[in-house]
C-alpha positions as CSV (number, residue, x, y, z in Angstrom):
1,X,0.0,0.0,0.0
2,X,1.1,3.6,-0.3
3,X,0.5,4.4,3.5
4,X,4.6,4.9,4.0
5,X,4.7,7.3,1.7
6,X,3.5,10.2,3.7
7,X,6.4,10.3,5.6
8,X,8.9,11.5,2.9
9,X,8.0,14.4,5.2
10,X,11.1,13.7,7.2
11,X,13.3,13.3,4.5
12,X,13.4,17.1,3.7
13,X,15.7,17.2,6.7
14,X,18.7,15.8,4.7
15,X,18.0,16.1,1.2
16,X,17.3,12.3,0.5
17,X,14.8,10.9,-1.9
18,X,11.9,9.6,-0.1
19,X,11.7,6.0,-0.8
20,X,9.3,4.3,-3.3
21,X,6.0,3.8,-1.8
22,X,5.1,0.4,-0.1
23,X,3.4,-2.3,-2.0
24,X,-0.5,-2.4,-1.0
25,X,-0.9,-5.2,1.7
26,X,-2.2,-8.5,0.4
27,X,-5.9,-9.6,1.5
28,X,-6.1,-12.1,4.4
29,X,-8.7,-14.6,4.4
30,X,-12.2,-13.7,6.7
31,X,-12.2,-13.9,10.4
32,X,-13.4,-17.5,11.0
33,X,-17.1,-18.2,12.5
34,X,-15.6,-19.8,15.6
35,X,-17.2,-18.7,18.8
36,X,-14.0,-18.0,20.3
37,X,-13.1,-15.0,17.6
38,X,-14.0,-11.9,17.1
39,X,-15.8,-10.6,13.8
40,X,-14.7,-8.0,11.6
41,X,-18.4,-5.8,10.2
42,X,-18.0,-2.8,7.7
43,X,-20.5,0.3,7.6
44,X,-20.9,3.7,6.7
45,X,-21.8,6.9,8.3
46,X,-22.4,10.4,7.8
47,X,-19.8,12.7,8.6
48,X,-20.7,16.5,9.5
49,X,-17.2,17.5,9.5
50,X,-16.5,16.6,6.0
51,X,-19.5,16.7,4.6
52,X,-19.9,12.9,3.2
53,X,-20.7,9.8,3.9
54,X,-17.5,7.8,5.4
55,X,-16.6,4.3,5.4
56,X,-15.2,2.1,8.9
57,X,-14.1,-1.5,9.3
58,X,-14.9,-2.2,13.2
59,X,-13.9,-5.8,15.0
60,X,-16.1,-6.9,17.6
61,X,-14.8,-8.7,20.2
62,X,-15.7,-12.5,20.8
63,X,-19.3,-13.1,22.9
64,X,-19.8,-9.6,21.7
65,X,-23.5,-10.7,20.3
66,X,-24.7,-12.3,23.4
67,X,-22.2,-11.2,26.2
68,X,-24.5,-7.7,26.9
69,X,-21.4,-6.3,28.0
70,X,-19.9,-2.5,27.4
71,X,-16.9,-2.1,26.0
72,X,-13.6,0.1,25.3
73,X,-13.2,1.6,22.0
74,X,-9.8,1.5,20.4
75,X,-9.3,3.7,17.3
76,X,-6.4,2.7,15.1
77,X,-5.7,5.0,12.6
78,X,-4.1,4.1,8.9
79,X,-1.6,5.9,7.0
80,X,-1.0,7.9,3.7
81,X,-2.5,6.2,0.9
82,X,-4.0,3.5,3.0
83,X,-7.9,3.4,4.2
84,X,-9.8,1.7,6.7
85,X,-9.4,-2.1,5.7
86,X,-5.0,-1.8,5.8
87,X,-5.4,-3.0,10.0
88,X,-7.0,-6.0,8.8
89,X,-5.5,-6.8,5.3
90,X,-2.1,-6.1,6.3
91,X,-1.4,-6.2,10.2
92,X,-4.2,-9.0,10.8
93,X,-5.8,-6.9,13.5
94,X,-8.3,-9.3,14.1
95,X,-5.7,-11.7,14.4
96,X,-3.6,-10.3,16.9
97,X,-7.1,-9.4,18.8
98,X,-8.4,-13.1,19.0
99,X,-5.0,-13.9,20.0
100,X,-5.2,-11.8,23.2
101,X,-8.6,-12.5,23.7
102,X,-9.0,-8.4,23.8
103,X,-12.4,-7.4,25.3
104,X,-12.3,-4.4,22.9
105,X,-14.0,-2.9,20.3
106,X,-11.4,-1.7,17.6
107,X,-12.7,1.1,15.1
108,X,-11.0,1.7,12.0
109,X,-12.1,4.5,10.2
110,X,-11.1,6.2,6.7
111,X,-9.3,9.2,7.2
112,X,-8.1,9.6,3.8
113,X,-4.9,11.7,3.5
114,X,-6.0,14.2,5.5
115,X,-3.5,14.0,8.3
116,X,-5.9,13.8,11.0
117,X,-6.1,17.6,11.3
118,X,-8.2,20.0,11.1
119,X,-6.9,21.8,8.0
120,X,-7.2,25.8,6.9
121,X,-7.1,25.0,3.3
122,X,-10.4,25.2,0.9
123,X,-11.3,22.2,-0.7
124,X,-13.7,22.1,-4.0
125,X,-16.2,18.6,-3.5
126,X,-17.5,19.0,-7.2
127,X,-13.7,19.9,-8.9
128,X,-12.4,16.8,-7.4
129,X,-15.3,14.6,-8.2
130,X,-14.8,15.5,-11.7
131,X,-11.1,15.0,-12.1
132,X,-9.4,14.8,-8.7
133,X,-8.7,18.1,-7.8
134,X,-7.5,17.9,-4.5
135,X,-6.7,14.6,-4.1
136,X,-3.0,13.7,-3.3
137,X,-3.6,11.0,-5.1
138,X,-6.1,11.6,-8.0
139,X,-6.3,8.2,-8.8
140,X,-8.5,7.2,-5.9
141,X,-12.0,6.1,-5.8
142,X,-13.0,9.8,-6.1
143,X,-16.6,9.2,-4.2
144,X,-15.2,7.5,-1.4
145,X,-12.1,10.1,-0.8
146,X,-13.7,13.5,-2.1
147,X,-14.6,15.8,1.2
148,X,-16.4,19.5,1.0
149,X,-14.3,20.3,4.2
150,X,-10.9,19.2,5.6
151,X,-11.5,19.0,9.4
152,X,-10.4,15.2,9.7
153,X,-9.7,15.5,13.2
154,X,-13.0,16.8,14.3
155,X,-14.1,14.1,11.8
156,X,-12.5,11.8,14.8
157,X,-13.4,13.0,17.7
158,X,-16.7,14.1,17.3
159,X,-18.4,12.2,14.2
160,X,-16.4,8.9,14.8
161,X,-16.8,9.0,18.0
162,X,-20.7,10.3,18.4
163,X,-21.2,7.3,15.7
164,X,-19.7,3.9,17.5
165,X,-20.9,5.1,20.8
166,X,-24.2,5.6,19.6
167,X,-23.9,2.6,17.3
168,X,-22.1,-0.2,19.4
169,X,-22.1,-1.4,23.6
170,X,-19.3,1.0,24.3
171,X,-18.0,2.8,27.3
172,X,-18.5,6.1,26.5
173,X,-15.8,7.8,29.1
174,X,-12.3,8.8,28.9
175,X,-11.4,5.6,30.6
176,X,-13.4,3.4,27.8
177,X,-11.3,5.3,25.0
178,X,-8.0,4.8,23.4
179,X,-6.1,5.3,19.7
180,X,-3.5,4.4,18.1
181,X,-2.1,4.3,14.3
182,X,0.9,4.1,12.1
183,X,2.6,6.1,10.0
184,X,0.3,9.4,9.2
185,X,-1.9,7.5,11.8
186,X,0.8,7.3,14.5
187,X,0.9,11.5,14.1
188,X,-2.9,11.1,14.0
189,X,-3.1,9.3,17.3
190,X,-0.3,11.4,19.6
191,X,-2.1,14.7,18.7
192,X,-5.4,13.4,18.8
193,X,-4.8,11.9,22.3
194,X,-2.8,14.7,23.2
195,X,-5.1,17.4,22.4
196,X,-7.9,15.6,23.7
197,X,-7.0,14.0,27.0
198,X,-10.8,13.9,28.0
199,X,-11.5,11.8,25.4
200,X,-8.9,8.9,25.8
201,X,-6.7,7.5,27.7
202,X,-4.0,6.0,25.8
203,X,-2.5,6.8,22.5
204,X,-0.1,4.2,20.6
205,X,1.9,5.5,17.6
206,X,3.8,2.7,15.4
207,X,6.2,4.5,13.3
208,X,4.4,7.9,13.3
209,X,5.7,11.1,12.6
210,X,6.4,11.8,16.1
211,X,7.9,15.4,15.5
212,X,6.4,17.3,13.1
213,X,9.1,19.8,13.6
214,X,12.3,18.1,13.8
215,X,14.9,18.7,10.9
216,X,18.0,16.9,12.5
217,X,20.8,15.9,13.1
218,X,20.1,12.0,11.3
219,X,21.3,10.4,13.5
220,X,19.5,12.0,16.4
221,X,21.6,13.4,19.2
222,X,19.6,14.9,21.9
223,X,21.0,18.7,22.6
224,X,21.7,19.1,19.3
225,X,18.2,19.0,18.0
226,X,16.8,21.8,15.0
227,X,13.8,23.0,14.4
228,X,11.6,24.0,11.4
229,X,11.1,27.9,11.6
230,X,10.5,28.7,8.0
231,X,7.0,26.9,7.4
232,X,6.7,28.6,4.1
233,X,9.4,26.6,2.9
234,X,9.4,23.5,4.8
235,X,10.0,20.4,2.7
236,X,10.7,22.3,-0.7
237,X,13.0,19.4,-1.7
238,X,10.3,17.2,-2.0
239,X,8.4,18.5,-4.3
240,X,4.6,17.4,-3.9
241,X,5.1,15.8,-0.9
242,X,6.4,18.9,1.0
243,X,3.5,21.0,-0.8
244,X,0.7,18.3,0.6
245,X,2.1,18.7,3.8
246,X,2.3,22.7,3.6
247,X,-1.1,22.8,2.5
248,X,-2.8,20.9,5.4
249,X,-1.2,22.7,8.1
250,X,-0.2,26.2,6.0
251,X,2.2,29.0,6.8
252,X,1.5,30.0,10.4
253,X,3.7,28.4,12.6
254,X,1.6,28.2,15.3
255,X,-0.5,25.9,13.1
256,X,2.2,23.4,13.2
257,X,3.6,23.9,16.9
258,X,-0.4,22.9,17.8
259,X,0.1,19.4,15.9
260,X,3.7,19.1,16.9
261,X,3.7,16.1,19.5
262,X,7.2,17.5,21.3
263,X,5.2,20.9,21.9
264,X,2.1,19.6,23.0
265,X,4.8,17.1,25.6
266,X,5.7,20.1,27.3
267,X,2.3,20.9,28.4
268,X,0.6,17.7,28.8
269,X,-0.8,16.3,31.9
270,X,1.4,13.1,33.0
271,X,-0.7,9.8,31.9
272,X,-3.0,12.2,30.0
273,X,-3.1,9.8,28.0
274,X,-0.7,7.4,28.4
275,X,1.7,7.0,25.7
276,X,3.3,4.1,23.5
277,X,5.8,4.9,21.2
278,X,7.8,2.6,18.5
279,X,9.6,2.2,15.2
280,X,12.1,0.5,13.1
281,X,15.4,1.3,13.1
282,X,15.6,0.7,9.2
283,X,12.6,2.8,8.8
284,X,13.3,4.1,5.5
285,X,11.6,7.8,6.4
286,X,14.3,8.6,9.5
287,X,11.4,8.2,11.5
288,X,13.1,6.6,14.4
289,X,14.9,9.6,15.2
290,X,11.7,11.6,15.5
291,X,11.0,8.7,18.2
292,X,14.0,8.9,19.9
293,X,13.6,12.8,20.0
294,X,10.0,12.4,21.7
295,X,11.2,9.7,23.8
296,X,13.4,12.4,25.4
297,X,11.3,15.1,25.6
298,X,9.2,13.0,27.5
299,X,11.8,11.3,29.7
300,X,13.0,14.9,30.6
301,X,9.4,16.0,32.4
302,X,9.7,12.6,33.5
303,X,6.4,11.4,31.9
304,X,6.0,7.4,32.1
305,X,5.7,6.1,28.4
306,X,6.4,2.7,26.7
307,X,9.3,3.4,24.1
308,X,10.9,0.5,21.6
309,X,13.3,1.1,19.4
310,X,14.3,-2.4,17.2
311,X,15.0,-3.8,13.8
312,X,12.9,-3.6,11.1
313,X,11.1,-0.8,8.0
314,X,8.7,1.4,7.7
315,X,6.0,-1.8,6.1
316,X,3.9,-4.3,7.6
317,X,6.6,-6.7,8.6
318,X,7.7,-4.4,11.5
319,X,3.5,-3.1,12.5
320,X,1.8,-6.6,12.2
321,X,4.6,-7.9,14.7
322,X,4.7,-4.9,17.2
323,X,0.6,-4.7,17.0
324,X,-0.2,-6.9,19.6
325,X,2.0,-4.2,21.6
326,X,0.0,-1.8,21.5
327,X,-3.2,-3.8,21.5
328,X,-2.2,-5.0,24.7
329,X,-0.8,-1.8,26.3
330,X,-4.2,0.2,25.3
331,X,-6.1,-2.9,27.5
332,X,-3.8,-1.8,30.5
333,X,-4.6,1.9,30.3
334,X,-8.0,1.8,29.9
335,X,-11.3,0.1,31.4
336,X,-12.3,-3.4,31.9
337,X,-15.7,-4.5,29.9
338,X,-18.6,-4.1,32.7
């Protein structure tokens, strides 16, 4: 899939090409029937915040139908280029779920390319559903990715959200809540649990772009650390991708300090949420060194957070085996089905 290709982002730091984009996941076969699995169910709902109708793939736990149980909700998040079936497909979410016999709803939404922010930039529904205008990739199903508004993280946190609670036996509460993601998701996740500690309680980020900000040194060496300062122009090296980036956050920089997740660590609220933090140390993006850079800035205020740094890209190979991770960290943060 193409989800790896957001983060050329953090190539503009050195200069380096950003690697060719991942090859699309192949398709697992369906969850089995077996009353000791979960089931994986796909639906639709209308978003306000983007003005269309969005699709989800959500895995309900085993006993699910009969148990009459509530329980937490765990968003995970896909990347650039991906959509809401890529947990499944490519990590085996349900999998990894049955395996841990996780009392856990997981919600995996379509978020598009959009970041997971809420984005200044105008958008035109009918230009893009007549050619793609828009669309960072204008080869996509064009009714299933064109948006009248770019406000994916309200999209989240208030349309998701409002939706599955209303939808499914959840624990509506901060302590029934938690989200994770990789790649574009993994950003998605910090800053959405960050900037929204009422609302979850843990947030997990596989190979995210953990510092929106950081330009270096590669390899990372903390004190030495530089920061982007000239948004207008940030990522100019890599062409579209630095434009796609500059357009969903735009110019201001306090735009981009409010989705940075090492500025929003200096404010946070210890274990509000609690954090989880990992990626490759082959990651072809650099990401790792955003990690490592977080990891810090976290250690410093002496915030508790689960941090792994270990072999392995920026693909499937690495997220499918560290999944049950963060599956199993997000149980331990947050409530027990009641």
């Amino acid at each position: 899939m193409r989800a790896a290709v957001l983060l050329a982002i953090v190539a503009c730091s050195n200069g380096s090409s950003p690697p060719a984009p991942a090859i699309k996941p192949p398709v697992l076969a369906p969850t089995t029937t077996a009353t000791t699995r979960g089931s994986v169910v796909k639906a639709r709902f209308d978003s306000a915040a983007l003005g269309v109708t969005k699709h989800v793939v959500v895995y309900l736990p085993a006993g699910y139908e009969t148990s009459g149980k509530r329980y937490p909700a765990f968003y995970y998040l896909h990347g650039l280029g991906g959509d809401e079936t890529n947990w499944v497909e490519g990590g085996n979410l349900d999998g990894a779920a049955d395996a841990l016999a996780l009392e856990a709803i997981v919600v995996m939404p379509d978020g598009d390319d959009g970041f997971y922010a809420d984005s200044p930039k105008q958008v035109d529904y009918d230009a893009c559903m007549k050619d793609g205008t828009g669309l960072f990739f204008p080869e996509r199903p064009r009714k299933a990715t064109c948006i009248r508004a770019s406000k994916y993280e309200t999209y989240i946190t208030k349309d998701l959200v409002g939706w599955v609670d209303a939808t499914y036996r959840t624990l509506p509460t901060r302590e029934g809540r938690a989200i994770a993601g990789l790649s574009m998701g993994g950003f998605g996740a910090l800053v959405i649990g960050m900037r929204h500690p009422d609302m979850f309680a843990a947030a997990a980020s596989h190979s995210g772009v953990d510092a929106l900000l950081y330009e270096g040194p590669f390899p990372y060496a903390k004190g030495k650390v530089q920061l982007a300062t000239d948004i207008k122009n940030w990522g100019g090296r890599l062409g579209p991708f630095g434009g796609w980036i500059r357009g969903i956050f735009g110019t201001d920089i306090a735009t981009w300090k409010a989705y940075d997740p090492p500025t929003l660590a200096l404010t946070v609220e210890p274990g509000k949420p609690a954090l989880y933090l990992d990626c490759g140390t082959e990651d072809g993006f650099m990401l790792h060194h955003h990690a490592a850079y977080l990891h810090d800035v976290l250690a410093d205020r002496g915030i508790d957070h689960e941090f792994f740094l270990g072999p392995g890209g920026h693909d499937f190979a690495f997220w499918k085996a560290r999944l049950p991770k963060s599956l199993a960290f997000l149980r331990a943060k947050t409530a027990k089905p009641q």
